[in-house]
N, C-alpha and C positions, 0 to 999 in steps of 0.2 A: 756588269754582268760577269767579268771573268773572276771577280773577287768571290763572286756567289760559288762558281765553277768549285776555282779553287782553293774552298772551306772541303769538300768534299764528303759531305753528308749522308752518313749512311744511319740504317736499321740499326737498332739497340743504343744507337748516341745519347745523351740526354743533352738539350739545346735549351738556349734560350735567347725567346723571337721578341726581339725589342719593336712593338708596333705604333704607327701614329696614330693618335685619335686626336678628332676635331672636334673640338667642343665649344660651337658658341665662334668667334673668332681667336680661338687660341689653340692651339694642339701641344699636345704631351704626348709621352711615350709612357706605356703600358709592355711589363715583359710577360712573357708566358713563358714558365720552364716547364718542361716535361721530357718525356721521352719519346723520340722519332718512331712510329710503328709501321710507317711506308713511305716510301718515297717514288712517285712515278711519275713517267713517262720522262727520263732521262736527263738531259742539258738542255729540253729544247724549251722553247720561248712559253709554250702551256706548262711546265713541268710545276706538280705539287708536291706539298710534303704533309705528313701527318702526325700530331702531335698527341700524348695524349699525359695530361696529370688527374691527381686526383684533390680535390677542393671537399672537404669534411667530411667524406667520405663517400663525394660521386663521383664516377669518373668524368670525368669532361674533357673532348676532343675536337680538336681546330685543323682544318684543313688549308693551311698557308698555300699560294701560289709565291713559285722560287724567285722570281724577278717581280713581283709585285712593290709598286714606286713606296705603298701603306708601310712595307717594313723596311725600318730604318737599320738593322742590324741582325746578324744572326751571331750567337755565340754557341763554341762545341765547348760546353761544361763540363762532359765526360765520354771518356768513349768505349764502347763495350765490344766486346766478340759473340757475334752471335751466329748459329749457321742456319738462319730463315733472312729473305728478303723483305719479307711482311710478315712483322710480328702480331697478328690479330686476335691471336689463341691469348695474349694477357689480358684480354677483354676479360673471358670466362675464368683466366685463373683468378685474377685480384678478385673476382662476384665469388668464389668461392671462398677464398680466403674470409671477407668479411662477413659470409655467412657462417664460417668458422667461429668467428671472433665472435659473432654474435652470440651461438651459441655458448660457448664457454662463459661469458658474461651472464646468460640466462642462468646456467649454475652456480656461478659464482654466488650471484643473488639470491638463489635458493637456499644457498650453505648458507650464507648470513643471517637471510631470516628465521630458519631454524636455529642459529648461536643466537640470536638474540629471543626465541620465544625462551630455550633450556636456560638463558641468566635470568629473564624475567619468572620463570619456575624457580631458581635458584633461593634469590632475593624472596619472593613470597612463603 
C-alpha cells in the first residue's frame, strides 16, 4: 500500500496499469497506458483512479481502484503540469479534434476526385 502512496499519482500523468487477467487457469498481465483524468477520494482504502487512451480512434476509459490485489503494477510514463484536478474537458476536446480531422479528410477527398476526373479529361 505505501508503495502505491508513494508513486504519487497525479491529473495530466500518463501511466501505465499493468493488470491481472485470468484466463482459464492461467493469468497474464495486460497493460493499459493512458493518461490519468482524475484521481479520487485520496490515500484511503476506496481511492480510484481514471485512465483514459484512445484505441483507433475511440476513446476508451477505465476506472482502476488504487489498492486493488487485480493490478499488479503501476508505472508514471510521463509526468505533466497541469492546473485542473480533473481533466474531463479532453473528453470534448480529442471529439473535436477528430471531428476536425474528419472533416479535412472529407476535403482532401474531394480535391482528388476532382484531379482525377480533370486527368481523365486530360488523356481523353
Amino acid at each position: 500500500m505505501k508503495a502505491r502512496i508513494a508513486l504519487g499519482l497525479r491529473s495530466g500523468d500518463t501511466v501505465r496499469v499493468w493488470q491481472k487477467i485470468k484466463e482459464g487457469d492461467k493469468t497474464r498481465l495486460q497493460a493499459f497506458e493512458g493518461l490519468l483524468l482524475a484521481r479520487k477520494h485520496g490515500d484511503e482504502p476506496g481511492a480510484t483512479f481514471t485512465v483514459r487512451k484512445v484505441i483507433d480512434g475511440v476513446g476508451v476509459e477505465r476506472i482502476f481502484p488504487l489498492y486493488s490485489p487485480v493490478i499488479d503494477e503501476i508505472e508514471v510514463v510521463r509526468r505533466s503540469k497541469v492546473r485542473r484536478s480533473k481533466l474531463y474537458f479532453v473528453r470534448e476536446k480529442a471529439a473535436k479534434e477528430i471531428r476536425r480531422q474528419m472533416r479535412t479528410a472529407r476535403s482532401q477527398k474531394a480535391v482528388e476526385v476532382v484531379a482525377e476526373e480533370i486527368v481523365a479529361e486530360v488523356k481523353a
